[in-house]
N, C-alpha and C positions, 0 to 999 in steps of 0.2 A: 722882836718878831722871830729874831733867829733862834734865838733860844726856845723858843715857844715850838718851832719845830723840830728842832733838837731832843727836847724835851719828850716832846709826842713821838717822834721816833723810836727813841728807846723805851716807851712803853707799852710802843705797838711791836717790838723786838721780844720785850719781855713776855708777853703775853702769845704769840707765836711759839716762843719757844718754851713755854709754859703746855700748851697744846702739846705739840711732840713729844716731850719730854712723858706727859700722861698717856699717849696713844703708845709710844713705846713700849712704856711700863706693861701695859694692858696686854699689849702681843705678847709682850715674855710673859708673862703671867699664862695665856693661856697656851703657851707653846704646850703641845703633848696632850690638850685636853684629852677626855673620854667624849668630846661633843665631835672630834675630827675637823672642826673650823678654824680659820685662823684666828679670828675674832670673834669673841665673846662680851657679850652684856655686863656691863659691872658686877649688876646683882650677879651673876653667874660663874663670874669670875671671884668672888668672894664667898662661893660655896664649896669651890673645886677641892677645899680640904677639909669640909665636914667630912667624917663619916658617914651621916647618912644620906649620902648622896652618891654613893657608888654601885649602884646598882641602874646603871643608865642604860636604856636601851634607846636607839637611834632608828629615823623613819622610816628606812628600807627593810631593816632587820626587823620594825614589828611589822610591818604590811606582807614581808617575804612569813613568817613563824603565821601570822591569820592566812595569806593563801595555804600553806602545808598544813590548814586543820589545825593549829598546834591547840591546848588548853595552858591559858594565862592569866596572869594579872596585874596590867598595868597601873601606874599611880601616875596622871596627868596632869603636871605645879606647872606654877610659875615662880623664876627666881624673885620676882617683886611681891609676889605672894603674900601678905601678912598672916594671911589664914592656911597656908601654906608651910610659912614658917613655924607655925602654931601645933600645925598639923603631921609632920613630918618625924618630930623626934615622937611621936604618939606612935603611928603607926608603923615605921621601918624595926625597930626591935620588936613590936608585936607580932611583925609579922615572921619576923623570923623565928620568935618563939614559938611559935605557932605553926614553922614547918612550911608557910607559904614564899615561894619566889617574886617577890615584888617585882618589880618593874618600873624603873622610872622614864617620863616621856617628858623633857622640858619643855613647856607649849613657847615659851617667849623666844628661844632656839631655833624651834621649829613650830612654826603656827599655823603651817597648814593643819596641823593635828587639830588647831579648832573645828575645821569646818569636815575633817575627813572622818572624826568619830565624833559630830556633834557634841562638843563641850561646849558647855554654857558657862561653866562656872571655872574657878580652883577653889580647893583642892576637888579633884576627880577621881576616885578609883573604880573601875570598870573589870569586870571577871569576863573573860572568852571561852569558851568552850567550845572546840572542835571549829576553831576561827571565826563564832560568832558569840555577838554580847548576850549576857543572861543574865549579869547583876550590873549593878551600879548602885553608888553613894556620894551625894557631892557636898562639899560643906566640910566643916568644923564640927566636930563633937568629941564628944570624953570618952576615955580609953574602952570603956563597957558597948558604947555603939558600935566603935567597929571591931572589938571581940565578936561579938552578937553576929555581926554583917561579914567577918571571917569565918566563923563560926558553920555560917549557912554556905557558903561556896565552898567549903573543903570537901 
Protein backbone atom coordinates (compact mmCIF):
# COMPACT_ATOMS: atom_id res chain seq x y z
CA UNK A 1 0.00 0.00 0.00
CA UNK A 2 2.92 2.14 0.60
CA UNK A 3 4.19 1.86 -2.53
CA UNK A 4 1.08 2.27 -4.21
CA UNK A 5 1.03 5.76 -2.71
CA UNK A 6 4.51 6.45 -3.54
CA UNK A 7 3.97 5.50 -6.71
CA UNK A 8 0.84 7.90 -7.22
CA UNK A 9 2.70 10.56 -5.96
CA UNK A 10 5.26 10.80 -8.14
CA UNK A 11 2.85 10.59 -10.97
CA UNK A 12 0.75 13.16 -9.73
CA UNK A 13 4.41 15.28 -9.28
CA UNK A 14 5.10 14.34 -12.79
CA UNK A 15 2.16 15.43 -14.43
CA UNK A 16 1.97 18.94 -12.21
CA UNK A 17 5.10 19.52 -13.29
CA UNK A 18 4.39 18.58 -16.89
CA UNK A 19 1.64 21.48 -16.62
CA UNK A 20 3.99 24.26 -15.67
CA UNK A 21 6.63 23.20 -17.56
CA UNK A 22 3.94 23.84 -20.76
CA UNK A 23 2.32 27.13 -19.35
CA UNK A 24 5.73 28.44 -19.03
CA UNK A 25 6.85 27.50 -22.36
CA UNK A 26 3.68 29.24 -23.55
CA UNK A 27 4.32 32.60 -21.76
CA UNK A 28 7.81 32.87 -23.21
CA UNK A 29 6.64 32.04 -26.31
CA UNK A 30 4.35 34.77 -26.47
CA UNK A 31 6.35 37.36 -24.43
CA UNK A 32 6.57 40.51 -26.98
CA UNK A 33 3.48 39.32 -28.84
CA UNK A 34 1.86 41.93 -31.65
CA UNK A 35 -1.58 40.73 -29.51
CA UNK A 36 -0.10 42.92 -26.28
CA UNK A 37 -1.40 39.91 -23.84
CA UNK A 38 0.40 37.92 -21.77
CA UNK A 39 -1.10 34.69 -22.78
CA UNK A 40 -1.99 33.48 -26.02
CA UNK A 41 -3.99 30.50 -27.54
CA UNK A 42 -1.72 27.75 -28.73
CA UNK A 43 -3.07 27.98 -32.13
CA UNK A 44 -1.87 31.61 -31.94
CA UNK A 45 1.02 31.10 -30.40
CA UNK A 46 2.19 28.85 -33.39
CA UNK A 47 1.40 31.47 -35.79
CA UNK A 48 3.46 34.39 -34.26
CA UNK A 49 6.20 33.43 -36.99
CA UNK A 50 4.23 33.14 -40.05
CA UNK A 51 4.62 35.81 -42.25
CA UNK A 52 1.44 36.22 -43.03
CA UNK A 53 0.19 37.11 -39.96
CA UNK A 54 1.75 40.40 -39.35
CA UNK A 55 -0.41 42.65 -40.25
CA UNK A 56 -2.33 42.66 -36.88
CA UNK A 57 -4.61 45.27 -35.83
CA UNK A 58 -5.84 45.15 -32.05
CA UNK A 59 -9.62 46.19 -30.80
CA UNK A 60 -9.13 49.62 -29.62
CA UNK A 61 -7.05 50.68 -32.66
CA UNK A 62 -9.88 49.32 -35.02
CA UNK A 63 -12.86 50.89 -33.08
CA UNK A 64 -10.56 54.27 -32.47
CA UNK A 65 -9.48 54.22 -37.08
CA UNK A 66 -13.99 53.50 -37.61
CA UNK A 67 -14.77 56.36 -35.08
CA UNK A 68 -12.01 58.82 -37.05
CA UNK A 69 -14.03 57.83 -40.51
CA UNK A 70 -10.98 56.11 -41.41
CA UNK A 71 -11.55 53.73 -44.97
CA UNK A 72 -10.18 49.89 -44.37
CA UNK A 73 -9.92 46.54 -44.62
CA UNK A 74 -10.11 44.17 -42.09
CA UNK A 75 -9.58 40.17 -42.37
CA UNK A 76 -11.53 38.68 -39.27
CA UNK A 77 -9.58 34.57 -38.48
CA UNK A 78 -9.45 32.52 -36.23
CA UNK A 79 -6.03 30.88 -35.12
CA UNK A 80 -8.14 27.28 -35.06
CA UNK A 81 -9.47 28.36 -38.39
CA UNK A 82 -8.93 25.50 -40.87
CA UNK A 83 -10.65 27.60 -43.63
CA UNK A 84 -8.65 30.22 -42.17
CA UNK A 85 -5.52 28.51 -42.60
CA UNK A 86 -6.56 27.71 -46.15
CA UNK A 87 -7.51 31.19 -46.57
CA UNK A 88 -4.75 33.31 -45.35
CA UNK A 89 -1.61 32.36 -47.54
CA UNK A 90 -4.49 33.17 -50.71
CA UNK A 91 -5.25 36.34 -49.55
CA UNK A 92 -2.35 38.28 -47.61
CA UNK A 93 0.04 38.40 -50.78
CA UNK A 94 -2.87 39.17 -52.92
CA UNK A 95 -3.52 41.75 -51.20
CA UNK A 96 -0.57 43.28 -51.09
CA UNK A 97 -0.15 42.75 -54.71
CA UNK A 98 -2.92 44.50 -55.19
CA UNK A 99 -1.97 47.59 -53.24
CA UNK A 100 -4.56 46.94 -50.51
CA UNK A 101 -3.71 47.37 -46.52
CA UNK A 102 -5.09 44.26 -45.00
CA UNK A 103 -5.81 44.17 -41.56
CA UNK A 104 -5.92 41.32 -39.43
CA UNK A 105 -8.50 41.06 -36.32
CA UNK A 106 -7.83 37.50 -34.33
CA UNK A 107 -11.61 36.75 -33.27
CA UNK A 108 -10.26 33.77 -30.72
CA UNK A 109 -8.00 36.72 -29.07
CA UNK A 110 -10.55 38.96 -29.01
CA UNK A 111 -14.07 37.67 -29.49
CA UNK A 112 -15.83 40.44 -28.75
CA UNK A 113 -15.17 41.29 -32.42
CA UNK A 114 -17.87 38.41 -32.89
CA UNK A 115 -20.63 40.10 -31.79
CA UNK A 116 -19.33 43.88 -32.28
CA UNK A 117 -19.05 43.67 -36.16
CA UNK A 118 -21.55 40.57 -36.53
CA UNK A 119 -19.24 37.68 -37.69
CA UNK A 120 -20.82 34.62 -38.31
CA UNK A 121 -18.37 33.03 -39.80
CA UNK A 122 -14.23 32.71 -40.45
CA UNK A 123 -12.67 33.62 -42.64
CA UNK A 124 -14.25 37.24 -42.79
CA UNK A 125 -13.07 40.11 -44.78
CA UNK A 126 -15.17 43.15 -44.39
CA UNK A 127 -14.18 46.65 -46.44
CA UNK A 128 -15.03 50.17 -44.23
CA UNK A 129 -15.49 53.22 -45.70
CA UNK A 130 -15.46 56.38 -43.99
CA UNK A 131 -15.98 53.98 -40.63
CA UNK A 132 -18.76 52.01 -42.05
CA UNK A 133 -19.22 48.58 -43.73
CA UNK A 134 -19.85 48.29 -47.52
CA UNK A 135 -18.49 45.10 -48.59
CA UNK A 136 -18.11 41.77 -47.00
CA UNK A 137 -17.08 38.06 -47.99
CA UNK A 138 -17.00 35.22 -45.77
CA UNK A 139 -15.78 31.79 -46.45
CA UNK A 140 -13.13 29.94 -48.41
CA UNK A 141 -12.76 30.45 -52.07
CA UNK A 142 -9.98 30.40 -54.81
CA UNK A 143 -7.61 33.15 -55.53
CA UNK A 144 -10.06 34.58 -58.71
CA UNK A 145 -12.98 35.38 -55.95
CA UNK A 146 -11.27 37.48 -53.96
CA UNK A 147 -9.23 39.12 -56.76
CA UNK A 148 -12.81 39.88 -58.18
CA UNK A 149 -14.05 40.90 -54.46
CA UNK A 150 -10.65 43.23 -54.21
CA UNK A 151 -10.98 44.09 -57.35
CA UNK A 152 -14.65 45.92 -56.46
CA UNK A 153 -13.41 47.76 -53.16
CA UNK A 154 -10.40 49.33 -54.55
Amino acid sequence: MKKLLIFGGVIIALFIALAWITSYTQKQKAEGNPFGKEELHPATIDLLDDPNYKNIILPDELREALNNKETMTIYFYSSTCEFCKKTTPIIVPLAKEMGIDLKQFNLLEFDEGWNEYQIEATPTIVHFQNGKEVARIEGYYEEDVFRQWFEQIK
